[in-house]
N, C-alpha and C positions, 0 to 999 in steps of 0.2 A: 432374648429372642428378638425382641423389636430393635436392639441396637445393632444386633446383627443383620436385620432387613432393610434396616437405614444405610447398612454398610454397601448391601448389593445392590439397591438401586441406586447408589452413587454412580459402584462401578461400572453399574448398565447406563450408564446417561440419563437415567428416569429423574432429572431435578425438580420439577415440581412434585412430582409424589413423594422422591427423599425431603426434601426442603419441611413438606409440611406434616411429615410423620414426625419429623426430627424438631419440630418447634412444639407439637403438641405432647410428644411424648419429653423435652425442657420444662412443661407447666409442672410435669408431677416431680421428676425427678431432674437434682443436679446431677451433670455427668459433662464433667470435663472434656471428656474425650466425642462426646456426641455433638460438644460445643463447640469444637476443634473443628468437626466435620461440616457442620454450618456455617462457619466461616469458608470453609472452601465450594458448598455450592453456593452462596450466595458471591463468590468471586468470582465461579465457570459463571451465574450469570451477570456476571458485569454489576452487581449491586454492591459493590466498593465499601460503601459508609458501612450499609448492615455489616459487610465481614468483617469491617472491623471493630465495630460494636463487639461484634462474637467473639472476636480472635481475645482482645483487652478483658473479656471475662474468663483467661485461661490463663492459668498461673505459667509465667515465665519461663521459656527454657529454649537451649540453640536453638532446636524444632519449632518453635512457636515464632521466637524472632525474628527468622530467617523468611516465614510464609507472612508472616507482619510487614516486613520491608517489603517484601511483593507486593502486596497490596496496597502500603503507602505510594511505590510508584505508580502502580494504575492511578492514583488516585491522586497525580501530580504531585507530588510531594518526595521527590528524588531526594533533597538534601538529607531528611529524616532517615530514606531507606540504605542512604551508604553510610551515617552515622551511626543505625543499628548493626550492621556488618561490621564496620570496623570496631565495634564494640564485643564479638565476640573471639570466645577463649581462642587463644593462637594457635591449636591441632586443628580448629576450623576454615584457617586462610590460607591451607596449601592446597585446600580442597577443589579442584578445577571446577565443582559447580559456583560454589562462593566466588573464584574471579571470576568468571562470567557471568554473575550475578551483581558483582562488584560494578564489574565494568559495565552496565546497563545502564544500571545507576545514573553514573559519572557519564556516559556517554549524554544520557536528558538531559547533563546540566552543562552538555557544549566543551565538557574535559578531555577532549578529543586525545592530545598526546596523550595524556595519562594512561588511558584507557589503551591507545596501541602498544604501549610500552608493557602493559601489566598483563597484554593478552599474547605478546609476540610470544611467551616461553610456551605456551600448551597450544599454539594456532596450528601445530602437525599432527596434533595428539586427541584434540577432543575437537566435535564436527562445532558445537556449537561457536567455540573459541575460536574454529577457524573460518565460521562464516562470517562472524564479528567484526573479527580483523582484514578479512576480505573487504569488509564494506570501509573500512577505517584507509584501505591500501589505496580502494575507486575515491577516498575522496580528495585521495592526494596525487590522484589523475596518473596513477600507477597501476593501466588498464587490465594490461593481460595476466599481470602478477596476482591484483586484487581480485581479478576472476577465478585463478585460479581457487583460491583459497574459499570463494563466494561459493564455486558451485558444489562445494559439501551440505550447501542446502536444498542440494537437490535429491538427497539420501534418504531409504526408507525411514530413518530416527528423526529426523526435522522437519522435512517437510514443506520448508519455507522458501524454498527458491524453485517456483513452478511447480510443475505436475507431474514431469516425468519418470515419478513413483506410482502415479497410477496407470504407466501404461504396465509396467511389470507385476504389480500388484492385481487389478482386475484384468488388464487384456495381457499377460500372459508374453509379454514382449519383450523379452531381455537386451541387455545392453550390447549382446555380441549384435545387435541389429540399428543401433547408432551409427550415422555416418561419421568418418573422420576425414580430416583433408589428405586429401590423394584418392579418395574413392572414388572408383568410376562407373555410374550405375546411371541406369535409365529413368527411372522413377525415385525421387525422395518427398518422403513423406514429410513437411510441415505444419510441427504440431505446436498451434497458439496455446501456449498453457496462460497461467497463472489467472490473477483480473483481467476485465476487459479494457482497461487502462495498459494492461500489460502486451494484449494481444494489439493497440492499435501501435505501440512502443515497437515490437518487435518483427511485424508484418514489413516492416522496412529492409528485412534482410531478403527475402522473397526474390528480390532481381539478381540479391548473389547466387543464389543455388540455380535458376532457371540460364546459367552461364557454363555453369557445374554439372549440368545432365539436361536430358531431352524433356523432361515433364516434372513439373512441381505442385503436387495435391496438398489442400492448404487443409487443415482439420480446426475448425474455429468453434468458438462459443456460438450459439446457435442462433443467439440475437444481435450478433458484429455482420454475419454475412449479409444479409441485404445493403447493410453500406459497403465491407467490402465487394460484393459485386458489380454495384452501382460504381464505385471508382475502377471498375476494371478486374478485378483478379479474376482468376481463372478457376477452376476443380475445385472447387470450394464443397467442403462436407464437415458435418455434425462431428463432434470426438469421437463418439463409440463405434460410428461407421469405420474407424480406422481398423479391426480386424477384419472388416467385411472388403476391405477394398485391396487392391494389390499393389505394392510399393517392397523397394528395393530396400532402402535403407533409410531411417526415422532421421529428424532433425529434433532437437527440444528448443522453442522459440527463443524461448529466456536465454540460452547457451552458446545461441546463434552465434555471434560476434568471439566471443572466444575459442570456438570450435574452425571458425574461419581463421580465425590469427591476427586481425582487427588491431590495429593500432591504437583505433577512435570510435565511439559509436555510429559517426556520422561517414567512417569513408566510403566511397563505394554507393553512397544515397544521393537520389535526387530528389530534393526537397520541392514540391511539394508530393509526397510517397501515398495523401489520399487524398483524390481532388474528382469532382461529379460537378454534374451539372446542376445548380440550386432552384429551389424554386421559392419565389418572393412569398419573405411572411408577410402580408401584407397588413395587421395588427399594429404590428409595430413601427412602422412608417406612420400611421392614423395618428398613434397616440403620443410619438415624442416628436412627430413637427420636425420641425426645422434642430431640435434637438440633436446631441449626440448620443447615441443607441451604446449603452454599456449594461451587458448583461454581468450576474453578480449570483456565485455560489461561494455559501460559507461552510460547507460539511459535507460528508461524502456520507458512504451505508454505513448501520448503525452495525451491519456481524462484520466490520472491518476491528481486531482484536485492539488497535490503538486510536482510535475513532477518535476518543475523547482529544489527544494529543495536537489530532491538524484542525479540530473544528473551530472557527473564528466568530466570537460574536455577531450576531448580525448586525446590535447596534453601530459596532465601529465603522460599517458601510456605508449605515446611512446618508453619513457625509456626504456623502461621494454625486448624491444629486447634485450639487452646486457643478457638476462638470458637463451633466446629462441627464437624460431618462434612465433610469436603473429598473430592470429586467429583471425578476428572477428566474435562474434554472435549475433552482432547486426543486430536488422530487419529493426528498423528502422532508415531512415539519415544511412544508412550504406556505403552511398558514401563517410561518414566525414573520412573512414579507408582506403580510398584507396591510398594508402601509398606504397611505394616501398617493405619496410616491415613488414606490414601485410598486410595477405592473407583475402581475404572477401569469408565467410563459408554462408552470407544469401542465398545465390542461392540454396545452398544444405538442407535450413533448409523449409519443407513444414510442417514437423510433431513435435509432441513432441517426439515422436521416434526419430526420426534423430536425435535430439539436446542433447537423452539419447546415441547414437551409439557415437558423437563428444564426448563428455563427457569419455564416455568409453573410448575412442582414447586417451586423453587428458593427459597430466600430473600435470595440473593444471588450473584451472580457477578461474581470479578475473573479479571480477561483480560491479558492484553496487548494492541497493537494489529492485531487480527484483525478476520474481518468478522465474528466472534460476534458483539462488540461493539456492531457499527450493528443485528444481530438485537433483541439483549435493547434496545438501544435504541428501535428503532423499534416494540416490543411492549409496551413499559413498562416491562420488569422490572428488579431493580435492580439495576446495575453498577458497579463499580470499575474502569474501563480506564484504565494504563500504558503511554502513548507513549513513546518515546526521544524524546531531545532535539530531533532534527529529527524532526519528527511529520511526520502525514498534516493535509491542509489542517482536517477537522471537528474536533481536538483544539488547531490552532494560535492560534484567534481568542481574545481578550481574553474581550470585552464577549460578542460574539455565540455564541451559541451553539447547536448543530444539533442538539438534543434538550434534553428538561424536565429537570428534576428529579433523575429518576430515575437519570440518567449523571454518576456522577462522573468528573471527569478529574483524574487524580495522573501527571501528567508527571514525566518524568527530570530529575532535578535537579542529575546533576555527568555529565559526562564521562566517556565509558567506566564507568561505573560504577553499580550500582543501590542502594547501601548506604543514601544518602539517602532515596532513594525508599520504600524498602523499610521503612525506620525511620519515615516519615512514616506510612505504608498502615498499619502495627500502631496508632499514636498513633492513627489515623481510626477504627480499629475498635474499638479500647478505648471510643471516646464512639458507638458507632454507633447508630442509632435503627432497629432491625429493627420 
């Protein structure tokens, strides 16, 4: 009975109620299979170690090793999770979950060809394999090909490439109501899906449609619009206003560029795409003087599923005072900067405005891969952003590139590791042209 109640509150997302029926009810009774299932909430909640404590007291089998090398990866440890895969019986590696589980692997440890090669047989066939390989095709600046294959992540099964599952899903909005090129309507609806990283990413495409039709109503996350209106846009409204308001035919933000036929992320853009008028933080002029002003984020939010993979010591930053005053705009764990030498800028950060006025103030900003990033990006300002090895598509492409100048990108260069990296970012800043 009770391991059948551990079973449904799994299924219902109740993790702390399943978590702690399912450890009280391990004191009396050994039960493998209840041991199995503790391993898996304590994965859904990101508590790594414990699940694999759990998982190593279940006696061996494909099933167990397969959910072991998942967990090894979250838990940085790629080489481990592809060597338990390739260790299983051969009727298991025709299996299209197991290559795309293969190729995750191999992807964290920067085995990029491998990985397109192992994925290209099932990339028409299974959504996951072909959003993979999508992202494998953008990094080899093989835009509109790689989109296509990418935007199978935008399907009710995955999930991962935007939102555009939840206009069909709760508003009721089907696909026959997407714009395609050649359509010629009065009203297209603008919908910022994904993160708000994503929404300042793709707000870029905004002057193509308003070329393409009489009026463009932008549907945003509900804490971007005050900067975007402060930079200008226009019909600016909340996502779920989007059945209440009248529009001809839907845009999905994240699709923008491949639905237009885009060559590049950048054609057709005038950089700078979000630009207001600032106002002086005046703090920060006080305290570094005659200094140069470099603000410094090492982590983004903690319910981002790969969190652990871009977050950057904050030790390694410290450094970085020998060039300036070091800022931080970190929100969250922003106590880890409280430092003699860096000033903590969270108190003063309520909006995405303030964090555009800081920026303005700034002389520099290095980040990790956060959506500060596509801010100071999209505003001009000048950044240093630090992707992990498996990045986000705007950091992966060669040639092409999804902002000027202004954005440097200093990617992860060893496995598990920022040591390289980190060594390289000082080498940059010694020659830097402020």
């Amino acid at each position: 009975m009770i391991p059948q109640l551990i079973n449904e509150l799994f299924e219902a997302n109740e993790l702390p109620a399943a978590r702690e029926l399912a450890i009280a009810y391990l004191r009396n009774e050994k039960n493998e299979n209840i041991m199995f299932l503790l391993a898996g909430i304590h994965h859904e909640e990101k508590n790594y170690s414990k699940a694999l404590d759990c998982i190593e007291k279940v006696t061996s089998n494909p099933k167990v090793l397969i959910h072991k090398a998942k967990i090894l990866y979250y838990l940085e440890r790629a080489p481990e999770a592809e060597a338990i895969l390739r260790s299983l019986p051969k009727k298991y590696k025709n299996d299209e979950g197991y290559i795309v589980d293969l190729g995750l692997y191999m992807t964290a440890q920067g085995k990029l060809n491998e990985t397109k090669k192992l994925l290209a047989p099932i990339a028409d066939t299974n959504v996951r394999a072909s959003f993979n390989y999508g992202w494998h095709l953008l990094g080899e600046d093989k835009f509109q090909q790689g989109y296509k294959y990418i935007r199978t992540g935008a399907i009710d099964e995955l999930r991962v490439w935007g939102h555009e599952w939840i206009l069909r899903k709760e508003y009721n909005i089907g696909e026959e109501y997407r714009w395609k090129l050649g359509d010629e309507v009065d009203t297209i609806a603008f919908y910022l899906e994904g993160g708000l990283g994503d929404g300042m990413i793709f707000v870029r495409y905004v002057e193509h449609f308003k070329k393409l039709c009489k009026k463009v109503k932008i549907f945003s996350p509900k804490n971007l619009i005050p900067l975007l209106d402060e930079c200008g846009y226009e019909n600016l409204y909340e996502p779920e206003q989007i059945v209440k308001t009248k529009w001809d035919k839907y845009v999905p933000a994240m699709s923008a560029p491949y639905f237009l036929g885009l060559k590049d992320p950048c054609e057709g853009v005038t950089f700078p795409y979000l630009k207001r008028e600032s106002r002086s933080v005046s703090e920060m002029n006080v305290i570094a003087g005659k200094r140069k002003k470099i603000c410094i984020r090492w982590k983004g939010s903690a319910q981002f599923e790969h969190e652990q993979f871009r977050s950057i010591p904050i030790e390694k930053l410290l450094g970085l005072e020998r060039f300036g005053q070091l800022f931080s705009i970190q929100l969250e764990d922003s106590d880890l900067a409280k430092n003699a030498n860096v000033w903590d800028l969270a108190p003063s950060i309520k909006t995405w405005n303030d964090t555009y006025d800081i920026f303005e103030e700034s002389d520099l900003i290095i980040t990790s891969c956060t959506s500060v990033a596509h801010l100071a990006g999209a505003m001009g300002a000048k950044v240093i952003v630090l992707p992990p090895m498996c990045c986000y598509i705007t950091w992966e492409t060669k040639d092409i590139t999804w902002y000027p100048d202004n954005v440097v990108v200093l990617k992860q260069m060893e496995y598990n590791s920022w040591d390289k990296t980190i060594d390289k970012l000082y080498e940059i800043m010694e020659n830097w042209e402020w």
